[in-house]
C-alpha positions as CSV (number, residue, x, y, z in Angstrom):
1,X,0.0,0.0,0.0
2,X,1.4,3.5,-0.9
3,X,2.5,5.6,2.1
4,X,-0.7,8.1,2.9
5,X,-3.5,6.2,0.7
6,X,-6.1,5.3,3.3
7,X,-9.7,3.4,2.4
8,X,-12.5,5.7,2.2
9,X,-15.7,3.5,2.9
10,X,-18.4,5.6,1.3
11,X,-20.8,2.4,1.3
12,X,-21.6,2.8,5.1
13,X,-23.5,6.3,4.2
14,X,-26.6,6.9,3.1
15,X,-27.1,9.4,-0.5
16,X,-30.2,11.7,0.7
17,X,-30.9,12.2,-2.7
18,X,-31.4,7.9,-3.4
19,X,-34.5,6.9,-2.1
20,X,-35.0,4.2,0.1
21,X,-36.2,0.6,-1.5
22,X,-39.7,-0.4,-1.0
23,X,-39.4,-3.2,1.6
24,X,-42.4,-5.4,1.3
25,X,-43.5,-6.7,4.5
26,X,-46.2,-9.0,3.2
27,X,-43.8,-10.5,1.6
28,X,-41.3,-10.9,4.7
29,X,-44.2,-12.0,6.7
30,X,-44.7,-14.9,4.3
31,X,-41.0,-15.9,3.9
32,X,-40.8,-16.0,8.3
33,X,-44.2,-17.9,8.1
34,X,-42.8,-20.6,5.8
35,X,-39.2,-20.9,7.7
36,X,-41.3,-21.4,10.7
37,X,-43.5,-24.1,9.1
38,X,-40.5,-25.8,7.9
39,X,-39.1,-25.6,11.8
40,X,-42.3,-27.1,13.0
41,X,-41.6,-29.8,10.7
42,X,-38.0,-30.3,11.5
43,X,-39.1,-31.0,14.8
44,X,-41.8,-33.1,14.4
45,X,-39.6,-35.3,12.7
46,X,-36.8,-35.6,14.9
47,X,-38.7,-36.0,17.6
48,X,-40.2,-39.2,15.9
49,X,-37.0,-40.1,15.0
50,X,-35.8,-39.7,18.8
51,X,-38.7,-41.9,19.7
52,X,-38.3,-44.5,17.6
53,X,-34.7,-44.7,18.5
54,X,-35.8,-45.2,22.2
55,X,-37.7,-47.7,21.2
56,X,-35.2,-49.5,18.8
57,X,-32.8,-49.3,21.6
58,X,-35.3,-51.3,23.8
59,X,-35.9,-53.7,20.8
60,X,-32.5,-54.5,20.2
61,X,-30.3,-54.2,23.7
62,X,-27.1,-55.4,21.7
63,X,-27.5,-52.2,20.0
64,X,-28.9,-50.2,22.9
65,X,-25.6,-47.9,22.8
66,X,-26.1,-46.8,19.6
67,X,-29.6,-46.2,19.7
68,X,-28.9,-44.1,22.9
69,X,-26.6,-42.2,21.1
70,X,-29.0,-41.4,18.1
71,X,-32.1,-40.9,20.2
72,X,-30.0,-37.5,22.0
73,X,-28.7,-36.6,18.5
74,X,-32.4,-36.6,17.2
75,X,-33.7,-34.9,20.5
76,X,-31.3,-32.8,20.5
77,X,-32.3,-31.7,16.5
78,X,-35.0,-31.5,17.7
79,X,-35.3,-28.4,20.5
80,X,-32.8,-26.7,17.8
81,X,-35.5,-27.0,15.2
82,X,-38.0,-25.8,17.7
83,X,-36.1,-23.2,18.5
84,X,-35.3,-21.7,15.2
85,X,-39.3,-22.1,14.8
86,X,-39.6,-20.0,17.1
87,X,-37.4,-17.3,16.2
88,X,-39.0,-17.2,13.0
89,X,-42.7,-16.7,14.4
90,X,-41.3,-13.8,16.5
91,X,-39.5,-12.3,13.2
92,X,-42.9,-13.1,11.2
93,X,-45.1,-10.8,13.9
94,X,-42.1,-8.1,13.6
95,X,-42.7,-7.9,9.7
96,X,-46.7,-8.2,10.2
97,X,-45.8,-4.9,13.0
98,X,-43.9,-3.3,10.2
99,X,-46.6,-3.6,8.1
100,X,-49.1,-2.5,10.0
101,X,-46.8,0.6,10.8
102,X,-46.4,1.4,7.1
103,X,-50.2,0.9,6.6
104,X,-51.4,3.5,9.2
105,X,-53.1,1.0,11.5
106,X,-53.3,1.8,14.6
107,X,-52.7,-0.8,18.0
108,X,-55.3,-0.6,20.5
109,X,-54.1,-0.8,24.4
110,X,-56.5,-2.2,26.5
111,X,-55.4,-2.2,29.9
């Protein structure tokens, strides 16, 4: 690098003069929705797994270690699936928010 040439990041700020791109929420809101769908299902299913490795390991006790070992594996897929399920339904009610924000509808207290 030449002596006194420094990087200018002009990326990080914002033109006033470009406007803003449209963000559609609806849009959002659907794509959240259907990551948190496909969570639900990731757990469902290694859940099912989980129990039918318990039950395989009961089945087969010459193979119990194994099973044991699959059956946390699978549990353990499990509460991560659920768990990025439920970050998804809490980033699918900020984008419904947003939308209602940029919509003009108002949120009712009721105390």
């Amino acid at each position: 690098m030449a002596e006194g040439h420094r990087h200018h990041h002009f990326h990080h700020q914002k033109d006033p003069a470009v406007p803003e791109p449209e963000v559609d929420y609806r849009k959002k809101e659907k794509h959240h929705k259907h990551l948190q769908q496909l969570g639900e299902l990731g757990a469902v299913t290694a859940g099912a797994f989980a129990l039918h490795e318990k039950h395989e390991a009961k089945k087969h006790p010459e193979h119990a270690h194994r099973h044991k070992i699959e059956e946390e594996i699978a549990a353990a897929a499990a509460v991560g699936a659920a768990g990025f399920a439920f970050h998804e339904h809490h980033q699918k009610k900020a984008a419904k928010k947003e939308y209602e924000k940029s919509h003009g509808k108002k949120h009712h207290h009721h105390f």
